[in-house]
N, C-alpha and C positions, 0 to 999 in steps of 0.2 A: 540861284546865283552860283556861279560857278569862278572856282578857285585855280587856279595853274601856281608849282612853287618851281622853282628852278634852282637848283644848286648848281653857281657858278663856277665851284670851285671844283665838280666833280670829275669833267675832264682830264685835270692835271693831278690829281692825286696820285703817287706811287705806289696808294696800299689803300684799300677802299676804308671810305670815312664818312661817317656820318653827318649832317648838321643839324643841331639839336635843334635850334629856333625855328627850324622847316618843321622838322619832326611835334614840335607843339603847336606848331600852328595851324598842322593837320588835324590834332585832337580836337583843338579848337572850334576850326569851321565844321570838324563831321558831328563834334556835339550839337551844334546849332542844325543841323539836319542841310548842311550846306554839301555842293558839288565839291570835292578837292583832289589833288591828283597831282604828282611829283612832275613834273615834266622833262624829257629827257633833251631837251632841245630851247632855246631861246624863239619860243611863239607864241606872245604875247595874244594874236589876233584867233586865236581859240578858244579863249577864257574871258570873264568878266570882269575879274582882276589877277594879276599878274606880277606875283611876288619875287623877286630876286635874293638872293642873299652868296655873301661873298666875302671871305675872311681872309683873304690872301691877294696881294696884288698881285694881276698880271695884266703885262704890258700888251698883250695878245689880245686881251677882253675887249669885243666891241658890241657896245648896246646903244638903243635909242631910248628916246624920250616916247612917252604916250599917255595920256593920260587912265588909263589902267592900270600900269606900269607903278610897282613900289618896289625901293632900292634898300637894302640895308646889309649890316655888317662892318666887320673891323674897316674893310678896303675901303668904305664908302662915309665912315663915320668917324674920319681923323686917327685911323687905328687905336679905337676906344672903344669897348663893348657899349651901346646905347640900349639900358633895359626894352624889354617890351613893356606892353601893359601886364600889370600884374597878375590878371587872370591869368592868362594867356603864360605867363611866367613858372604860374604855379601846375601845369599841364602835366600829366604825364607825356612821354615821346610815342607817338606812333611810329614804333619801326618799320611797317607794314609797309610803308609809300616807298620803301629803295628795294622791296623784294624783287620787284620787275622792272627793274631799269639795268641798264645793260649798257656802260658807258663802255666809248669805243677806246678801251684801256685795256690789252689783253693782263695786264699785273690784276687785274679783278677777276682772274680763274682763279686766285688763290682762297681756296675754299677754304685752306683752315682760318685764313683772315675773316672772311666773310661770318663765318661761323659765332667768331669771338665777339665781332661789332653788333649782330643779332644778340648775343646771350648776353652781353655785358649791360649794366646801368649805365644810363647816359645821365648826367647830370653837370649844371652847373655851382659850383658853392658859392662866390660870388657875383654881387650886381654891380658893384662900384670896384672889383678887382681891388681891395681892399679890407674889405671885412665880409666876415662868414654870415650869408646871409641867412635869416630865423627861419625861413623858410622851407629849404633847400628841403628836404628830405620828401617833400612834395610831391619831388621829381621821379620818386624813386619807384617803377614799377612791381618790384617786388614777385618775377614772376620764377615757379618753382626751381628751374634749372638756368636761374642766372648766374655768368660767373664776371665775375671782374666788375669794376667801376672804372669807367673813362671820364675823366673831367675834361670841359672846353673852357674853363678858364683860360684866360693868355698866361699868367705864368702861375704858378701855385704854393710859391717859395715869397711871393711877396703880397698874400694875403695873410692877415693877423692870424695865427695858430693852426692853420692848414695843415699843418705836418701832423702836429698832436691829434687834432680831431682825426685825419683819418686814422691813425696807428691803434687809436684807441676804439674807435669805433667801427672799421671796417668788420670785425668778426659779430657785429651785430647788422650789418647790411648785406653780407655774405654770410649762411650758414656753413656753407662747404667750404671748411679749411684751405684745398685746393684749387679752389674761386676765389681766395682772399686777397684778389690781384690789382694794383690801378696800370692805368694807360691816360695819357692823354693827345690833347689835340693840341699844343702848343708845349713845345720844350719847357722844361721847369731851368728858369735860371739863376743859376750858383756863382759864386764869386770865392766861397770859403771853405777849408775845408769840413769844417765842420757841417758845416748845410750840406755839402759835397755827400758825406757817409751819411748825414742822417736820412737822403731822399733814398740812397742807395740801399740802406738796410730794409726797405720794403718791396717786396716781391713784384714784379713788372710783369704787364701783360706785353711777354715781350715784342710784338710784331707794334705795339702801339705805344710804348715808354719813351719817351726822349731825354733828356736830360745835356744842360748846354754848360760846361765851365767857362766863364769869362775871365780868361788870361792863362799864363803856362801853371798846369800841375808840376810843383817842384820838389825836391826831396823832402822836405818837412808834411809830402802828403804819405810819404808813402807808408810809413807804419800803422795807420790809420786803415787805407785803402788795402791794405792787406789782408786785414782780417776781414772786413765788409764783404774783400772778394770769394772768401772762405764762404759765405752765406747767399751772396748772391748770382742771380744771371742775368744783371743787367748793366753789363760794363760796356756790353757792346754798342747799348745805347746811349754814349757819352760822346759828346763832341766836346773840345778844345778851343775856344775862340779867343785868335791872340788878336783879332781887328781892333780893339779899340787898347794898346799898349804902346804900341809904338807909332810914331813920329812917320812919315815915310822914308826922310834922309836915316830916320834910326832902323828902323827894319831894313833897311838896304848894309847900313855899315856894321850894326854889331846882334839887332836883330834876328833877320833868319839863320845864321849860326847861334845864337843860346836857344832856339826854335828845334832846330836840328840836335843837341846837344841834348836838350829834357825831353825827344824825343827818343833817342839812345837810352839813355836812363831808362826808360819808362817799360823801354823794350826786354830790360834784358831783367823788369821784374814780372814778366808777362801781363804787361799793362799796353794798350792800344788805341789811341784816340785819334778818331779822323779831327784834322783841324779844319775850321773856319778863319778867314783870314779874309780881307779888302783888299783885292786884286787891283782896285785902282790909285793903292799906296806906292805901288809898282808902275811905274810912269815905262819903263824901258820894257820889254815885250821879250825879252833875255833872261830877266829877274821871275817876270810869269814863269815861265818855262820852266824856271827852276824849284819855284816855289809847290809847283804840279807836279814833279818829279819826286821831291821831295816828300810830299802825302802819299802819292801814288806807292813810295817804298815804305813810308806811316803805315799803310792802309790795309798790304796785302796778304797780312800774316793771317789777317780776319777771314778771310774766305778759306773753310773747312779746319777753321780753327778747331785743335785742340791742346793738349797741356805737353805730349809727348811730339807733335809735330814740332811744336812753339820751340822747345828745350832741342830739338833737335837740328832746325836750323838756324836761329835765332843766333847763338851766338860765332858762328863762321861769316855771317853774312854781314858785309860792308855794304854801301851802297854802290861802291864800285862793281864786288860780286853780284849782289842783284842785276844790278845794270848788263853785267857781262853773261850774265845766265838767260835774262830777257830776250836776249840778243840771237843767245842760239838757240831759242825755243820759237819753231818754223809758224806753231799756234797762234801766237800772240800777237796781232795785227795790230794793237793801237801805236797810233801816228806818235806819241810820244814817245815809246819805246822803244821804236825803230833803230836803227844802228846811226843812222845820218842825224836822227835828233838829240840822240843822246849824246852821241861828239860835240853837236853845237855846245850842249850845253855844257858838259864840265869845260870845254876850251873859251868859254863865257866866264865859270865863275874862275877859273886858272888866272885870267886877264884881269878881273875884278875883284877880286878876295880870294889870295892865294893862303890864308890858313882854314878858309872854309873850304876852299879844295884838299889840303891837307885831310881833312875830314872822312871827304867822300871815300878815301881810301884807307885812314888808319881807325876811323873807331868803329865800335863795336859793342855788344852789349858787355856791361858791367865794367867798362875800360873808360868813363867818361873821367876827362883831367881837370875838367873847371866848369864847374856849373855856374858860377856869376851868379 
C-alpha cells in the first residue's frame, strides 16, 4: 500500500515549515512497513491513498474529491486542530520526507532556515488547544544536536500553563544552553502586558518566533518592555493588531491618528511594530492608502536595524521627511512611494483630518502631545 502526503500549505510559506501531522504520519505508515512519500504536487492518482493537510486558508487552493483522497487540518476542520488517532499522535516526526522536496519558493535557499527546521523538536503540547497534554513529550526526538523546539499549537498563550512549563522545562529538553530556543507555527496571542514580557523573556528561534499584540502598545508598557528588550532579540517578531478596537466610522475619525501617535511614541524608544489592521474598516480607497503609508514609515527603520542607526535617524525624521527623502532616492520603485502617490495622499488626509495632517509634519520621536 502506498501512501502520497501533500503539504498544502507548502507553496505559500515565506520561510520553510514543517507540518508535524504529515511528519507522524510518515512514522507511522513506514513502521507498519507501508510505501510513504511527501509529494511535491497535488497527484492523488499515484498513490493508494492520498493525504492532504492544510493549516492556513487559501483562496488560490483548488482540489477534488476522490475517493482515495483524505482532507485534514485547521482550513478544512472549522479552524480547530481535530486530534489524530492517538497512536499516530504519540509518533515521533519524520523529518526525512521534506529533505528532497523543492518547492517552487526561491525564500527556501535559505539554508540557515532550513537548518533550524531539521535540528529543532517539532512538537505539539496541546490536543484540545487548552490543556497540556500528558503525553506530549512523546514527540520529542531527542536527537544529539538538536537545537530549539518549535510548537504548532495555534496559539500557546491560551493553553493552561504553557508559559511555565516551557521556562522550566526547556533546559531539560535542550541540553545546549544555546539551543534553548522555541519558535512556532502560529503567532502566540497577547492582549496584556504582562503576558507581553513574559512570552518575550524567552529566547526565539528567531526566523520562526511570532508573537501578535491585540490592540495599541501604550505608555504604561513601556517600563516593562524596556528591560525585556535589555535580554531579548525577539522584538522584531512582534506585530501590533489594532483590527478588532475600532469601529470603522472610529478608526476613520479619531482612530488612525492615536494609531499614528503610539506609534511616534514607540519609535523614539526604539521600539518597532509592524501593524495588523482590517483594511475593509476603510470603505474609502484614500484612507487604504494611508493607512499603507503609514506602516510602510512604522516599518522601515527595521531593515538593517541597529541601536546607532535607529538613534541616528529616528529622531529628525517626520513622516513628512521620510516621504520627502523617498522621493529623491531614484532606487526606490514602489508604487506607493512615488512622488504622485504620496501627494494624493497627504492632500487626502489635509481634506479629511486636517490635525492628522498636522502630524505628518510636526511630530517626531519623544515630542508626542496627547496619547489619549
Amino acid at each position: 500500500m502506498s501512501y502520497g502526503l501533500y503539504d498544502a500549505d507548502l507553496p505559500y510559506y515565506p520561510v520553510p515549515f514543517y507540518n508535524l501531522e504529515l511528519m507522524k504520519l510518515s512514522s507511522y505508515y513506514k513502521k507498519k512497513r507501508e510505501i510513504v512519500g511527501l509529494s511535491p504536487d497535488f497527484s492523488p492518482n499515484r498513490y493508494n491513498n492520498f493525504i492532504i493537510r492544510q493549516d492556513f486558508y487559501n483562496p488560490n487552493s483548488q482540489f477534488y474529491k476522490g475517493d482515495n483522497i483524505t482532507y485534514g487540518g485547521r482550513a478544512f476542520d472549522g479552524e480547530k486542530y481535530k486530534p489524530l488517532p492517538l497512536e499516530i499522535e504519540r509518533m515521533q516526526p519524520d523529518i526525512s520526507i521534506y529533505e528532497k522536496i523543492k518547492p517552487r519558493n526561491n525564500k527556501w535557499n535559505n539554508k540557515s532556515a532550513i537548518n533550524t527546521m531539521r535540528r529543532a523538536e517539532h512538537i505539539r503540547l496541546s490536543l484540545d488547544e487548552k490543556n497540556i497534554w500528558k503525553d506530549f513529550e512523546k514527540q520529542f526526538r531527542y536527537n544529539s544536536n538538536r537545537f530549539g523546539v518549535i510548537f504548532h499549537d495555534y496559539n500557546l498563550n491560551q493553553i493552561d500553563g504553557a508559559y511555565e512549563l516551557i521556562k522550566n522545562e526547556l533546559p531539560n529538553w535542550i541540553p545546549n544552553q544555546l539551543g534553548r530556543r522555541i519558535g512556532m507555527k502560529f503567532p502566540i496571542q497577547v492582549d496584556s502586558k504582562e503576558d507581553l514580557c513574559k512570552w518575550l523573556s524567552l529566547k526565539p528561534l528567531n526566523t520562526y518566533f511570532s508573537l501578535n499584540h491585540n490592540g495599541l502598545i501604550t505608555n504604561d508598557y513601556l517600563p516593562g518592555l524596556d528591560e525585556v528588550k535589555k535580554q531579548s532579540l525577539s522584538f522584531r517578531q512582534v506585530t501590533m493588531d489594532v483590527s478588532k478596537i475600532y469601529t470603522s466610522e472610529e478608526l476613520i475619525n479619531e482612530g488612525i491618528q492615536r494609531i499614528f501617535r503610539t506609534i511616534i511614541n514607540l519609535r523614539s524608544y526604539q521600539l518597532v511594530f509592524p501593524l495588523i489592521y482590517n483594511e475593509n474598516l476603510l470603505v474609502e480607497e484614500g484612507w487604504k492608502k494611508v493607512m499603507q503609508l503609514i506602516n510602510r514609515y512604522n516599518i522601515h527603520l527595521m531593515n538593517g536595524y541597529n541601536n546607532d542607526f535607529f538613534k541616528r535617524v529616528e529622531p529628525f525624521e517626520t513622516l513628512y521627511s521620510y516621504c520627502y527623502a523617498a522621493i529623491k532616492q531614484p532606487k526606490i520603485i514602489e508604487p506607493l512611494l512615488s512622488k504622485e502617490s504620496i501627494q494624493s495622499i497627504f492632500q487626502f488626509v489635509r481634506e479629511n483630518n486636517y490635525e492628522l495632517f498636522k502630524d505628518f509634519y510636526e511630530y517626531r520621536g519623544g515630542e508626542v502631545k496627547d496619547d489619549r
